[in-house]
N, C-alpha and C positions, 0 to 999 in steps of 0.2 A: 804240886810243888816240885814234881820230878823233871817236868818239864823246863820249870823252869832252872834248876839246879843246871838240867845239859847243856840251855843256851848260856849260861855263865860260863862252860867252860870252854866255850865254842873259841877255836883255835886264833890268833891276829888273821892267820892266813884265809882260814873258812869266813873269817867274819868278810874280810876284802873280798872274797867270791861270792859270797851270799847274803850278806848283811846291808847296814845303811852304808859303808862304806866301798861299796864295789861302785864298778867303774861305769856301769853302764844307766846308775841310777840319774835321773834330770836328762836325759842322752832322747829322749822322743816327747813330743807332743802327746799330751795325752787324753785330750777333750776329741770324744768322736768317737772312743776304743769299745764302747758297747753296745749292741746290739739291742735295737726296739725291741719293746716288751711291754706288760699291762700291768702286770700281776706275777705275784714271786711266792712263792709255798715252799718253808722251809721244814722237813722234816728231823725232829729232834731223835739224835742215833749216836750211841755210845760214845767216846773223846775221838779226839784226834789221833791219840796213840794206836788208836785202833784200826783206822780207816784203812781197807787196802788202799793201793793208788787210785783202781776205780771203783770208786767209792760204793757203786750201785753192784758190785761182784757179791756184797751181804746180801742177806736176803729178802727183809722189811725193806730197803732201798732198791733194790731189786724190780722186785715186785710193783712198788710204787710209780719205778723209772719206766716199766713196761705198760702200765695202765695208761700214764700221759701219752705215750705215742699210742696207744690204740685209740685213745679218744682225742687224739690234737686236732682234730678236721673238727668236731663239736663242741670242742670248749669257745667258747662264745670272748675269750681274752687270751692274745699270748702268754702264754705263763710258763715261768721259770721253774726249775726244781733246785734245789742245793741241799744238802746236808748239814746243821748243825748240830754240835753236842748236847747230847742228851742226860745220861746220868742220870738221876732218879725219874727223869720225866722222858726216857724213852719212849719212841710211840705219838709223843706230842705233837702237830701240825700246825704250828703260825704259817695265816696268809694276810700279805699284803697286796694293795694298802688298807682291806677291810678291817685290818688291826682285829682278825679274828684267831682265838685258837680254839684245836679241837684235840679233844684228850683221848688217848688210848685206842688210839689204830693199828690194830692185829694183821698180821698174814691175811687173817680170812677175809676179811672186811675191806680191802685194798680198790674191788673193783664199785663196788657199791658205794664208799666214799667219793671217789673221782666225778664219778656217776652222776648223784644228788647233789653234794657242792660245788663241784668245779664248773661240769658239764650243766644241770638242770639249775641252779641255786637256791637247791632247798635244803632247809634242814636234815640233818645229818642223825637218823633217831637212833643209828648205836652207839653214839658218844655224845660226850658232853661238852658243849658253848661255851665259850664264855670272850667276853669284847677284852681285849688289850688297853693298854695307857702308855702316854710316856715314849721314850725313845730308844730306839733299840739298832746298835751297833754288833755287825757282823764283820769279823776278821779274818781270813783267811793264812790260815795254822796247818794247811795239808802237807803238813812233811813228806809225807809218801808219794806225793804226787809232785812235787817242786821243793828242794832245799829251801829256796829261795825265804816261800811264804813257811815251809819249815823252823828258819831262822828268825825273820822277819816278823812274823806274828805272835807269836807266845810272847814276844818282847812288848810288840803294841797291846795286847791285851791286860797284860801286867800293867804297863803305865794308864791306862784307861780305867782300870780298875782303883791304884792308888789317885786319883784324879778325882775320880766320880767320889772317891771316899772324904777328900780333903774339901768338896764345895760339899757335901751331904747331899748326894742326889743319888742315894743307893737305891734310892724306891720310885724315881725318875726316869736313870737312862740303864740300860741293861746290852751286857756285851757280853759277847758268845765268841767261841771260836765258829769257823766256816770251812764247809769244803772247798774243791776246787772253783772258783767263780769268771774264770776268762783271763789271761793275761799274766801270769806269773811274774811274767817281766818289768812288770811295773812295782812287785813289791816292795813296800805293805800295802796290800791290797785291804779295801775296807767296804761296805754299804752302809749308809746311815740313812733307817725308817723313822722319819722324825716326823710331827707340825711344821710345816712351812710358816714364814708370817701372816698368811692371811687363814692359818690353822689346815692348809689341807695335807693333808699325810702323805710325802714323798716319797723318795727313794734315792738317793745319791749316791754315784762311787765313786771313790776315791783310789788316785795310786799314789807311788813313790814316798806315801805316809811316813815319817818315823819319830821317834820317842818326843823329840821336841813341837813337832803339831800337834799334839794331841788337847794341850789347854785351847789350842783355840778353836780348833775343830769342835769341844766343848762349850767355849764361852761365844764364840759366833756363831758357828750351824748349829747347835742344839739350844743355845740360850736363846737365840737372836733372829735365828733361818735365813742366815747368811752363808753365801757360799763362799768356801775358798778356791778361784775359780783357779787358781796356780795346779791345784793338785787334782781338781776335778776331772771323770771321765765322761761323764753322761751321767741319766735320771732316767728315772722310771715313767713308762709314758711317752720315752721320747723316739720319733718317728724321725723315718728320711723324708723331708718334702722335694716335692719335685723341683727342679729348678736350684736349692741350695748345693752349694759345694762344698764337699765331703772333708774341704780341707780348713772352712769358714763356720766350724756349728759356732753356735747359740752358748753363749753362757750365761744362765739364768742367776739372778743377785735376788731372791725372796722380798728382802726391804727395798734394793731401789727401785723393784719392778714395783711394790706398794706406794712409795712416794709418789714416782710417776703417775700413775692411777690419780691420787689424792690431789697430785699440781694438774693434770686434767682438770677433776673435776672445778677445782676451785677455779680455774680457768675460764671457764665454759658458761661462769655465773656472774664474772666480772666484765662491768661494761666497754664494748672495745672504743678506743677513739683511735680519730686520726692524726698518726703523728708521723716527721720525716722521716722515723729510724724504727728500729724493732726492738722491743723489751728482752730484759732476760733473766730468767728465774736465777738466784744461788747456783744452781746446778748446770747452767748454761745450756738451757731448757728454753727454745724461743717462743714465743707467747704468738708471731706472727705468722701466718699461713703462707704468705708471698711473700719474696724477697719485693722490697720496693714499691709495695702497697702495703697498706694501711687498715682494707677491709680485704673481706675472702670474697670471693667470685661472686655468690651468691646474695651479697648484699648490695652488690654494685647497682641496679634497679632500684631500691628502695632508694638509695645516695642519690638516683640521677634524677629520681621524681621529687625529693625533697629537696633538691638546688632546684629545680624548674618553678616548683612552689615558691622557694623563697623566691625568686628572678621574680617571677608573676607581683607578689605581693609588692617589693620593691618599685617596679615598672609602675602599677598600683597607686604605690603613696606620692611619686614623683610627679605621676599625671596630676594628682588632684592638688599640688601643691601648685602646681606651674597653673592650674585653673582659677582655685584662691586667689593667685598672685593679678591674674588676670582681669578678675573681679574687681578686687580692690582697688588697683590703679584706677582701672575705666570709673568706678565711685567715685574718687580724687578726681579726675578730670571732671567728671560730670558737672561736678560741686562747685570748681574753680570757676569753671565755665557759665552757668549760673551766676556765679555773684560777677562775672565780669560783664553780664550783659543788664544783671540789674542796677552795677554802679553808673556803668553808659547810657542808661535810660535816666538815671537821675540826674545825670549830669547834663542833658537836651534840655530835661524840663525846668530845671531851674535857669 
C-alpha cells in the first residue's frame, strides 16, 4: 500500500517525465523490440522495493543468474530469467510455457535444479511440483532500475488488480510485479502467459500500456486471445526468419488466425465450380487459387479429359442421328418407289 500511496503523490512534473503523460510515449514502433526466446523461468524474490537495480547483485538471484550462463550451451530452449515478487512464497520458480511451478529453491540447491529441469527435464526430487492454471500477467515495477517502470507499473498493477476484482476472475488471471524485462522506454511494460484461442499457452509483450488498456487487454487477450497488436512487442517462440524484414514482423490475432484455419477448412470440402469471377468470404478471403481461372493447375487434366469425353460422346450421338436419318428416308423412297412401279404395272395391264 506504500507503494502505492508514493505514486499518488508523484509530482505533475515527474508524472510528464516518467508517467503516461511524458512525451516520448506512442514516439517508436514497437512490434519487433524483443528478442527470440523459448522459455521464461521467473524466480519469486522479495518486492520491488527491494530490488537493487541489478537485481541478480542478491544472492538467491545471484546464484540462479550464474548457473544459466554455465549451462546456456545445454539447455536444450532459450530461456529467459527475470525476477518476480515474492513474499511469502520466496524461493518459488514458475516456468513457462510448461505452466510449471517449483517450490522452495535454496542457495544450496541452485545448480542441481537448473541441471535436472532446465537442462535434463527431469524431475526436480528436492522440491515440490505442481502444474499452474489461468493467466498470469507480469508488470514491470523496477524502480531502481528505470523511474519510468518505477512510476508506470505499481499504477498498472493496481488497476489490473481492481479489474480482475470487478469481472471476479481473482482465481483466474494473477498479476505480479516484474523485474527489469528489456525496454524501459516503452513503459508500462507488461508479459501476459495466457491460452491462446486454440488453448496453447503463450507469452506476449506488451509496451506503452496505461491505466485505460487494461479492460481490454482483459476482456480481449485474456478472455478472448486476441491481440492488441497497437501495443504489442513480440511473443514467446518468436524467431528471426531468414529473409523477413526486421522492420515487417508478424502480428499474430489468436481468433483470426483460428477463423482462417476453419474458412480453410471449410473451403477445401466445398465443391469448386466454374465461374467468370472469384468468390469472397465476409473477410475478403478469396476462395480462388488463380486470378482468371476458375480451377487450380492441378485439376486442369481432369477438365481437359472430361471435355474430350463429353466432345466424344456428343460427335457420338450426332453421327448416329445423321445415320437414323439416313435410314429412314432411303425406307420412304424405297416405299414410294415400290407402289409407283406396282401402280404402272396395273395400269399396262388393265
Amino acid at each position: 500500500m506504500a507503494e502505492t500511496e508514493s505514486i499518488s503523490t508523484v509530482s505533475t512534473e515527474e508524472d510528464a517525465n516518467y508517467g503516461f503523460t511524458r512525451s516520448e510515449m506512442f514516439s517508436t514502433n514497437l512490434a519487433g523490440t524483443v528478442d527470440p526466446y523459448d522459455r521464461h523461468v521467473f524466480l519469486c524474490h522479495k518486492s520491488p522495493a527491494e530490488w537493487a537495480s541489478r537485481v541478480e547483485e542478491d544472492v538467491l538471484p545471484k546464484l540462479l543468474s550464474s548457473a544459466f550462463k554455465s549451462h546456456k550451451d545445454s539447455m536444450p530452449f532459450k530461456t529467459k530469467l527475470t525476477i518476480c515478487e515474492g513474499g511469502e512464497s520466496d524461493g518459488d520458480v514458475l516456468i513457462f510455457p510448461e505452466m510449471m511451478k517449483y517450490k522452495g529453491l535454496t542457495d544450496s540447491v541452485v545448480d542441481d535444479f537448473v541441471d535436472d529441469v532446465l537442462v535434463n527435464g527431469k524431475p526436480w526430487v528436492s522440491g515440490v511440483a505442481e502444474s499452474m492454471c489461468g493467466s498470469y500477467v507480469f508488470v514491470c515495477a523496477h524502480g531502481n532500475r528505470d523511474k519510468r517502470c518505477g512510476v508506470c507499473g505499481p499504477v498498472l498493477i493496481e488497476k489490473f488488480k481492481e479489474e480482475i476484482e470487478l469481472r471476479g476472475l481473482n482465481d483466474q488471471v494473477f498479476v505480479s510485479a516484474c523485474s527489469h524485462i528489456g525496454g524501459h522506454k516503452y513503459a508500462g511494460n507488461l508479459i501476459i502467459y495466457s491460452p491462446d484461442a486454440e488453448g496453447k499457452i503463450m507469452g506476449h509483450w506488451y509496451g506503452y500500456v496505461t491505466p485505460n488498456d487494461v479492460p481490454e487487454l482483459l476482456d480481449q487477450h485474456v478472455a478472448k486471445g486476441e491481440i492488441l497488436e497497437r501495443l504489442w512487442r513480440g511473443q514467446l517462440g518468436a524467431s528471426t526468419v531468414e529473409g523477413d524484414k526486421a522492420d515487417e514482423p508478424k502480428l499474430p490475432n489468436g481468433i483470426e488466425a483460428k477463423k482462417m484455419k476453419k474458412h480453410e477448412e471449410t473451403k477445401s470440402q466445398e465443391p469448386r465450380e466454374i465461374a467468370g469471377g472469384c468468390c469472397q468470404s465476409a473477410n475478403g478471403f478469396s476462395c480462388c487459387r488463380d486470378p482468371g481461372s476458375g480451377l487450380r493447375e492441378e485439376n486442369k487434366p481432369k477438365q481437359q479429359e472430361h471435355e474430350k469425353s463429353s466432345l466424344h460422346g456428343l460427335k457420338t450421338w450426332v453421327r448416329s442421328w445423321e445415320q437414323s436419318d439416313i435410314l429412314a428416308a432411303a425406307a420412304v423412297v424405297g416405299a414410294v418407289a415400290t407402289v409407283a412401279v406396282a401402280y404402272s404395272y396395273y395400269r399396262k395391264s388393265g
